[in-house]
C-alpha positions, 0 to 999 in steps of 0.5 A: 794760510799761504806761505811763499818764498822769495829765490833767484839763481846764481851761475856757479862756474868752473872750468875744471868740472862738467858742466862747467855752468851750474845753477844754483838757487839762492832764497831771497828773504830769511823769513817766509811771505805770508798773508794778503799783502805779503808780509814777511814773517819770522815764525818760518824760515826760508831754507834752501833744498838741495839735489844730490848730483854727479858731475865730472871732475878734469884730473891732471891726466891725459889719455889719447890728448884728450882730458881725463875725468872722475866723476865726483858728488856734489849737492846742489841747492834746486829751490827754497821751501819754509820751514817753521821756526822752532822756539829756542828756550823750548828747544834747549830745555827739551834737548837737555831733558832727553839727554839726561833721560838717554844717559839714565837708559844707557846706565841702566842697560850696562849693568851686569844681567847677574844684578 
């Protein structure tokens, strides 16, 4: 089955950062295109992917008349891509099964070796 996804980009600007213009994906449908004739499908989800990038960031200080910068970390989103959406009831069930699960481990590993 092909599964596609609808993206586009927006400009991200500001003036106190280098590159002053970055651009950023933004998926289009929530759902994923499937099928022949494209049809969208809530069973998987369109999710932004992101890059971790480094950008320089203007401080308040001047060194020589020129500005001083820092670098800095921002995550930037680069596509979309779909992910399966995953059941609700089933997800909860489970979560709360494995942590009742994981309290009983702990419990049983905190007790004295001389037990």
């Amino acid at each position: 089955m092909n599964i596609y996804y609808l993206l586009t980009c927006r400009i991200s600007y500001d003036p106190t950062r280098y590159p002053k213009y970055i651009p950023e994906a933004y998926c289009l449908c929530k759902g994923c295109l499937t099928g022949i004739y494209g049809e969208e499908n809530f069973h998987f989800r369109s999710t932004p992917v992101y890059m971790p990038t480094v950008i320089l960031r203007r401080t308040s200080a001047c060194a020589g008349g020129r500005y001083v910068y820092t670098e800095d970390y921002v995550t930037i989103p680069v596509g979309c891509t779909c992910v399966p959406e995953q059941e609700k009831e089933a997800d909860s069930v489970n979560s709360s099964i494995d942590k009742q699960e994981m309290k009983l481990l702990v419990n049983q590993n905190d007790k004295p070796a001389s037990e």
